[in-house]
C-alpha positions in Angstrom: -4.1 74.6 24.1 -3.3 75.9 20.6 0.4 76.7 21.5 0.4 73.0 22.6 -0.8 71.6 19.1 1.7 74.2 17.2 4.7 72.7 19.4 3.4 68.6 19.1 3.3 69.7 15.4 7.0 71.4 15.3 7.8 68.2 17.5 6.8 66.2 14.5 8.2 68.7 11.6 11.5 67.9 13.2 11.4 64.4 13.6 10.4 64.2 9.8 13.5 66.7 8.7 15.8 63.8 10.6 14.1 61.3 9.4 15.2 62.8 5.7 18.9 63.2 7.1 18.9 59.7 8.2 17.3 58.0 4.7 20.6 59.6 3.4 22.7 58.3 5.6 21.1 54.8 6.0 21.8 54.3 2.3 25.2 55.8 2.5 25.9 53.4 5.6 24.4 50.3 4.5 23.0 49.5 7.8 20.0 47.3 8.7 16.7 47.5 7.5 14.5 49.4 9.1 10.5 48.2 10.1 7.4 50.2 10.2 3.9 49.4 10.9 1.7 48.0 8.0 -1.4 50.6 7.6 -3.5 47.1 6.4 -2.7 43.6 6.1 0.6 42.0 6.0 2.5 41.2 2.3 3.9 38.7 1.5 7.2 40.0 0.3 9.1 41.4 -2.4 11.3 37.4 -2.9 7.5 36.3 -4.5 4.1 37.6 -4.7 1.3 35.4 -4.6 0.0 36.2 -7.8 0.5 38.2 -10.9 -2.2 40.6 -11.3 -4.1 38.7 -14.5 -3.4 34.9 -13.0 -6.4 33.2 -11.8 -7.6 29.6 -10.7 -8.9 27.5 -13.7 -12.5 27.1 -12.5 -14.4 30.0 -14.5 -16.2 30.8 -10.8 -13.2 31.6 -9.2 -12.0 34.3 -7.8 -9.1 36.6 -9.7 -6.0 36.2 -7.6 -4.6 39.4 -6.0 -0.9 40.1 -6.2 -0.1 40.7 -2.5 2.7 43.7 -2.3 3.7 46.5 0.1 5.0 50.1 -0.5 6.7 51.9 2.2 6.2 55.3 2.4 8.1 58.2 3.8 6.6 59.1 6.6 3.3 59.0 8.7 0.4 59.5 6.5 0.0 63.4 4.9 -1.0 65.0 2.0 2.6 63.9 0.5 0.9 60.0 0.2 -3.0 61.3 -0.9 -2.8 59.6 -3.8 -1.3 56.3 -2.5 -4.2 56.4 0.0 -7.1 57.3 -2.7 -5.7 54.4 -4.2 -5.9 52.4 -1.8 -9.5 53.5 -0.3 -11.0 53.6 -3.7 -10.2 50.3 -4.8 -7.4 50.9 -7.8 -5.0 49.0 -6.1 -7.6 45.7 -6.1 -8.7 46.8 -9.4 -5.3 46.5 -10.9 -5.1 43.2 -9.5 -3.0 44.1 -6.1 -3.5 43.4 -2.7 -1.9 46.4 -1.2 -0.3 47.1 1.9 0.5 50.6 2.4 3.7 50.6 5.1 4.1 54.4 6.9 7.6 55.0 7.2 8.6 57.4 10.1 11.9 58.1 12.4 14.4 54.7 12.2 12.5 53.8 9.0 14.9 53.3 5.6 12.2 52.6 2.8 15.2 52.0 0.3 16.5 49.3 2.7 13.3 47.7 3.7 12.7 47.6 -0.2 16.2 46.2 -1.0 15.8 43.6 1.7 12.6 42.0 -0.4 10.1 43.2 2.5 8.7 45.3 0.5 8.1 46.0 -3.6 7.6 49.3 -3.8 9.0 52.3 -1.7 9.1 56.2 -1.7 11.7 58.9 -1.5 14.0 61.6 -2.6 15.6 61.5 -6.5 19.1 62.1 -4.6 18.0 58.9 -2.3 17.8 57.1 -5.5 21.2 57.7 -6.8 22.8 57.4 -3.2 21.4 54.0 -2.6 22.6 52.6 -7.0 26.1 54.4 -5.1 26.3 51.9 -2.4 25.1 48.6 -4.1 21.4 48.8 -3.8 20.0 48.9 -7.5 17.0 51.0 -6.9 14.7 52.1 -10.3 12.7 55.2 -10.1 9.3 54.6 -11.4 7.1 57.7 -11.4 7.4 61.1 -9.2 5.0 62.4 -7.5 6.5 65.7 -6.8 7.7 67.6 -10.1 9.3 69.7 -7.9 9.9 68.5 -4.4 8.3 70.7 -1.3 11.7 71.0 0.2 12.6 74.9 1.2 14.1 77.7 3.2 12.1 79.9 5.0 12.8 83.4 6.0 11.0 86.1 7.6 8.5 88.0 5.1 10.2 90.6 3.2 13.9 90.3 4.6 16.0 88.5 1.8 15.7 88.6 -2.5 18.7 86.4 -2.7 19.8 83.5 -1.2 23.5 84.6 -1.1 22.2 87.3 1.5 21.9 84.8 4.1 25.5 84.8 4.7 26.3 86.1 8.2 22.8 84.7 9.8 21.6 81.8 11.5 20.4 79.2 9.4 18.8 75.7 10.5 19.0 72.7 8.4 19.4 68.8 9.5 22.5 67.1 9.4 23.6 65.8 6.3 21.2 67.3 4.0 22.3 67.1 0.4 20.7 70.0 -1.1 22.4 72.1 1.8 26.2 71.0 0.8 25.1 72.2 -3.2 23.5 75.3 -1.9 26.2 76.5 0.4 28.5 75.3 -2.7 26.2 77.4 -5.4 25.7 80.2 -3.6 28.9 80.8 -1.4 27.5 80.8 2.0 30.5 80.6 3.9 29.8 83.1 6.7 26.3 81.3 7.4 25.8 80.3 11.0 25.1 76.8 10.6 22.5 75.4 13.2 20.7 71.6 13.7 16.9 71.8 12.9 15.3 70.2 16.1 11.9 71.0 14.8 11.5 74.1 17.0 10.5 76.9 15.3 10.7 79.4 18.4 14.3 80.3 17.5 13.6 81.3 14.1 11.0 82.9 15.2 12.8 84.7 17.8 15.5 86.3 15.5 14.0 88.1 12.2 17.2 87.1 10.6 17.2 83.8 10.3 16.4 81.3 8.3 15.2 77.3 8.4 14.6 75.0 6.4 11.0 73.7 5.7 8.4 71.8 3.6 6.3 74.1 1.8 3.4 71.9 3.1 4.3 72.1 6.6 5.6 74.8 8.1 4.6 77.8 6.3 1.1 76.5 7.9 2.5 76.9 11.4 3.6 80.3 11.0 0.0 81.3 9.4 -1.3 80.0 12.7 1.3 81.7 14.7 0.8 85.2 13.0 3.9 85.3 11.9 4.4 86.6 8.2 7.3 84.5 6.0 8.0 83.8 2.4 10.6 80.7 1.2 12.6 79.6 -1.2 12.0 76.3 -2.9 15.1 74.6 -2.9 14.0 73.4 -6.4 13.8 77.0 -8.0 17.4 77.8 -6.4 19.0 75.1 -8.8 18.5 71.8 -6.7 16.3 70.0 -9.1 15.0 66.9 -7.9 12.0 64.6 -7.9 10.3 64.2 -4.9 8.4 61.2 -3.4 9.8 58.9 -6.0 8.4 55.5 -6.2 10.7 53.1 -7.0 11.3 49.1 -6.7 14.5 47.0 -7.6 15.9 46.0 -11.2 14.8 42.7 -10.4 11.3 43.2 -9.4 11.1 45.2 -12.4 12.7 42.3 -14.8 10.9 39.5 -12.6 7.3 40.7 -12.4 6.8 44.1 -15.0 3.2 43.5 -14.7 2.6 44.2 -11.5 5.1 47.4 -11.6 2.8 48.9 -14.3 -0.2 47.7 -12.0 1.0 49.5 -9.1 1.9 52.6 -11.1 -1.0 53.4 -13.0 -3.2 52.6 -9.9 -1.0 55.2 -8.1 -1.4 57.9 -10.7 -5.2 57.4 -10.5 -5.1 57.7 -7.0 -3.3 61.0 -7.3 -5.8 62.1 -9.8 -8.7 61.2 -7.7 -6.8 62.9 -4.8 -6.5 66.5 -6.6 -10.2 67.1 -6.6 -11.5 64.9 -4.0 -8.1 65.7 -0.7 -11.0 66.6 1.8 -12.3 62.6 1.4 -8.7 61.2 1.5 -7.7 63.4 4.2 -10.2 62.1 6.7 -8.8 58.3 5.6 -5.3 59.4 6.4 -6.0 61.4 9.7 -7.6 57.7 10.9 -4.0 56.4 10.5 -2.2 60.0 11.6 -4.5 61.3 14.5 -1.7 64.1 15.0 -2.1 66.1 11.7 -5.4 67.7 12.0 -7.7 68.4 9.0 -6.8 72.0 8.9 -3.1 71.4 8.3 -3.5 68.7 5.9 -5.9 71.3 3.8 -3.1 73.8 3.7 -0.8 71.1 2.4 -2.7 69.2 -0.2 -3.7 73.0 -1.6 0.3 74.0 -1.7 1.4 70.8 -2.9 -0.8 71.1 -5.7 1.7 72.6 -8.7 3.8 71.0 -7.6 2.3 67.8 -8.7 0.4 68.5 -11.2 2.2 71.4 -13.1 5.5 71.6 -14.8 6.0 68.4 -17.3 3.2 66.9 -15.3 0.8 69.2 -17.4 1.9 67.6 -20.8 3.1 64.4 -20.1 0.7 63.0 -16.8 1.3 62.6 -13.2 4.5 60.8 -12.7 6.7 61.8 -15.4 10.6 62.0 -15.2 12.7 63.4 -17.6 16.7 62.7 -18.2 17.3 66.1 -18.0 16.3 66.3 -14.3 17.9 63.1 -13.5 21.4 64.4 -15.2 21.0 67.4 -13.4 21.0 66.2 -10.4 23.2 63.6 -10.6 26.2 66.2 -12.0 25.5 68.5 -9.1 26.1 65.4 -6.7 29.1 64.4 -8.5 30.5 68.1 -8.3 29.7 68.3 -4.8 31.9 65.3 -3.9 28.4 63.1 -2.3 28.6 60.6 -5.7 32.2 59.2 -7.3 31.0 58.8 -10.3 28.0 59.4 -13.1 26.2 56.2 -14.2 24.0 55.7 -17.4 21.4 57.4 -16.2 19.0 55.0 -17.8 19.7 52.9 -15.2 18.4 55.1 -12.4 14.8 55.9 -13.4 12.1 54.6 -16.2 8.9 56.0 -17.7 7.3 52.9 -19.2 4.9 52.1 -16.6 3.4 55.1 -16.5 -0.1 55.2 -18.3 -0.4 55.6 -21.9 3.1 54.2 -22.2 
């Protein structure tokens, strides 16, 4: 029964690494926009929300009007969204004046296209998502980051490589299209690597001691713990890929049309991901009603690994959420040098900090 849960789970791993793959390509594409299902009510939309967050009726009794809005997230509900979701259950949404909507994203879903379409106001992704999607016409803002430093990885088996350049010659797995993978290969000269699709199987790396797969640090290293197995990663962030992860973000003109409900929704998000930190074992059992699949035990593990990478780095000093332009630049150079962006943009134009709280 257990190897049946560790395989549903692996089953799901994968379907979330090609969900990634295809967010990239979606943006670079320009295809149609994507649908999920809503996790409450319905929005109304990005074209016009019903209300700003401090407009109400002219009768002193009345009733403050809620701004009705919808953020897609990334996937199915996890640790990755806990503070979205302690947002939500706790009330900071409503209390920032918001009707919320949280949207789970999931395989076919393209949060930067439902948000550019004007179905939704808010989405959630990848920093190199961001600059893909300014690339190809869709003028995304970064608001806050909820990862400093995003959970993605390589995994290898416990004790077999110091360096990452040692991996030429083995099998490594890694979804199509994946934009870190073109700089690391690039950085590191892994030209005699084995190049294999991640299916979401982890019985072939398993299987041979010398491989390698790609993983979140919130996922997968959980499955092996429960397998036995003994492994160790690299965080793609600490091998030079610096990027944000789980941006939120909205378009330039939400931002210039309605400011007050971007700093609404922002500064209830950061609360909820304060709330989150010391409180997951709450917000986990509110998430698990909307993803049966993950069980409690696995969304422990996550929350727990997930946390300095939230809450540490610039995070420490500055607050949950911030961005700095050295990260952005960073990033941004290392796509241009790669050949995946044409050109550099102002990079003010890709990400703010002013609705964060205390700003």
């Amino acid at each position: 029964m257990a190897n049946k849960s560790l395989a549903g789970k692996r089953a799901r791993l994968g379907m979330k690494a090609a969900a990634l793959a295809a967010a990239v390509a979606a943006v670079l594409s320009l295809t149609a926009c994507g649908s999920g299902q809503n996790e409450t009510a319905p929005s109304g939309g990005a074209s016009g929300p019903s209300a700003s967050p401090s407009s109400s009726s002219s009768s002193p009794s009345a009733e403050v009007k809620l701004a009705k809005v919808t953020q897609v997230t990334n996937w199915f509900a996890e640790p990755e969204h806990g503070g979205q979701y302690a947002a939500l259950a706790k009330g900071f949404y409503e209390e920032a004046g918001l009707d919320m909507t949280i949207q789970s994203g999931g395989p076919g879903v393209s949060s930067t296209q439902i948000v550019a379409s004007g179905k939704a106001e808010f989405g959630m992704g990848q920093a190199d998502e961001i600059l893909l999607a300014r690339q190809n016409g869709i003028p995304l803002v970064a608001v806050a980051a909820t990862f400093q430093k995003n959970p993605q990885g390589l995994m290898f088996h416990k004790g077999k490589y110091k360096n990452l350049s040692e991996l030429n010659g083995h099998k490594v797995y890694v979804a199509s299209g994946s934009t870190y993978w073109e700089y690391l290969k690039k950085a590191y000269k892994l030209d005699k690597v084995e190049e294999l699709k991640y299916t979401g199987s982890l019985a072939n790396f398993v299987a041979d001691p010398d491989s390698a797969t790609q993983i979140y640090v919130t996922s997968e290293p959980f499955t092996m713990q429960q397998e036995g197995v003994e492994v160790e990663y690299f965080l793609n962030y600490d091998l030079g890929y610096k990027q944000y992860g789980n941006v939120l973000y909205t378009t330039e003109d939400f931002i210039k049309q309605h400011p007050d409900i971007v700093k609404a929704y922002v500064e209830a998000s950061v609360k909820g991901w304060y709330y989150y930190k010391d409180n997951a074992e709450e917000i986990n059992k509110i998430m698990q009603e909307k993803n049966p699949d993950l069980k409690l035990e696995a969304m422990a593990f996550g929350a727990k690994a997930q946390e300095p990478l939230i809450y540490g780095g610039d995070a420490e000093t500055n607050g949950v959420g911030y961005m700095s332009k050295e990260i952005w630049e960073g990033l941004q150079k290392q796509l241009v040098e790669i050949g995946i962006l044409k050109e550099a943009e102002p990079i003010g134009n890709v990400f703010t900090n002013e609705f964060l709280p205390g700003k």
